[in-house]
N, C-alpha and C positions, 0 to 999 in steps of 0.2 A: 529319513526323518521319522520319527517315532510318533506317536498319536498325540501324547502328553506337549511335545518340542511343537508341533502344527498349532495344537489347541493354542501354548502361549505367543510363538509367533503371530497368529490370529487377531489374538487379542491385543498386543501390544502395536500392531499395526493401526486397528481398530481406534484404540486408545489415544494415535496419534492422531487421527482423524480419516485415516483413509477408509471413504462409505464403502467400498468391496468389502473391505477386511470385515466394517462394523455391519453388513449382511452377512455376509460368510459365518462371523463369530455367532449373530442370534439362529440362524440355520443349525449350528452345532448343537445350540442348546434345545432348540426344538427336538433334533435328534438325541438328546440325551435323555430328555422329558418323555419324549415317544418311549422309548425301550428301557426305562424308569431307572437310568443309570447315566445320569447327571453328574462327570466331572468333579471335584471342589474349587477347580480353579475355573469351572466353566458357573456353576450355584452362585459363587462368589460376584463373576460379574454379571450374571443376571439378577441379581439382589440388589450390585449398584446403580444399572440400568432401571430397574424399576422403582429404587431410592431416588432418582433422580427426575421422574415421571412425576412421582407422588410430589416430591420441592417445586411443580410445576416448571420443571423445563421443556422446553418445546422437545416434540417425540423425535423428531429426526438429529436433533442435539443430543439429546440422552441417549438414545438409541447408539448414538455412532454414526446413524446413516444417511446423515446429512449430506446434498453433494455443494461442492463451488458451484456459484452464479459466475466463472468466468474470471477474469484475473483480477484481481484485487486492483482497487485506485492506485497508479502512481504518485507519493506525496509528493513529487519534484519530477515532473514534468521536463520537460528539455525544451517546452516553448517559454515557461516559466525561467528556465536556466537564460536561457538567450536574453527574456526581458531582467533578469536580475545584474548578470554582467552588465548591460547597458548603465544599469543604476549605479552598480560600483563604478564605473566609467565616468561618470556624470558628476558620481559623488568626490572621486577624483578631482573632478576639473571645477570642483570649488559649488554645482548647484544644491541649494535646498530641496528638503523634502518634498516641498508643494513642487516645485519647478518639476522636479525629476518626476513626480507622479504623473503630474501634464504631460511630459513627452513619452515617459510608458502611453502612455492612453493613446496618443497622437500616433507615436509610430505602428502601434501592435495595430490599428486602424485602416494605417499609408501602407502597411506593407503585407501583413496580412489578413485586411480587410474584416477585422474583426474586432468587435467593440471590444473595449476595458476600461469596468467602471472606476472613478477615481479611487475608490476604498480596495477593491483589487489591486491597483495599482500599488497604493501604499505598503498593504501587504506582503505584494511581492517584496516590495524592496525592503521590506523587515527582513519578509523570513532567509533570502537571499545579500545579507549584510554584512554576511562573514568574506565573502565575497573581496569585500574591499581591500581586508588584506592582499591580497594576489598583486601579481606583475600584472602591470599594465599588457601586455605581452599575451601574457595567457588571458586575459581577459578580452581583448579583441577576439582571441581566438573564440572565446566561449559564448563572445555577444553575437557567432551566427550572423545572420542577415541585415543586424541591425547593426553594425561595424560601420557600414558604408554611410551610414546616417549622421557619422560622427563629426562631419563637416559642419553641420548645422547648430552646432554648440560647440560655440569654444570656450577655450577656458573664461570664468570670472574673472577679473581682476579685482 
């Protein structure tokens, strides 16, 4: 690999977020400043690096050298998945909104002993609504722990 293929490799790692690459690449430039022989494709992104200091972004954004705090939120949870099945479930067998909210709350309580507030509850059963479409079938399957609950609400009539 040739100096020029490293330098872009570097960068375009960098670029993508990985903080080694974006320390590695300002160490380049450091080294190129030192012995007054600065790259253009190295000038280039130290110009955007510091263009982007000056627009006030935080320096380890700009920089590149940002690290993860760790693994990003899951938006959809699989205890969430388990209380959403229930709801399709429920929505199924004919209950309302309110009813079905209440027994989110009730069961996520009885089984695993853990509060959920009513507006949680409702949420869930928003954002997990597509849900309903599905087989009964695979929804049991998906409702997890909360399956076995299902004696305690029968259908509406």
């Amino acid at each position: 690999m040739t100096d020029g293929e490293y330098r872009e490799e570097t960068i375009n790692r960098a670029l993508a977020g990985d903080a080694e690459a974006g320390l590695e690449a300002l160490r380049l430039c450091r080294s190129g400043l030192d012995a007054n022989n600065l790259p253009a494709d190295l000038r280039f992104y130290l110009a955007e690096r510091i263009t982007e200091l000056l627009d006030g972004v935080r320096p380890d954004k700009a920089l590149f050298i940002a690290r993860d705090r760790g693994r990003p939120r899951d938006p959809f949870p699989e205890w969430q998945q388990h209380l959403g099945a229930l709801a399709a479930l429920l929505s199924k067998r004919g209950y309302g909104p309110k009813q079905i909210a209440l027994a989110l709350c009730d069961q996520r309580a009885a089984i695993n002993d853990k509060p959920l507030e009513e507006s949680d509850a409702h949420a869930i059963r928003s954002t997990w609504k597509p849900m309903q479409s599905l087989d009964v079938d695979l929804l049991l399957h998906l409702a997890g722990p909360y399956r076995k609950v299902l004696s305690e609400y029968p259908p509406v009539i």
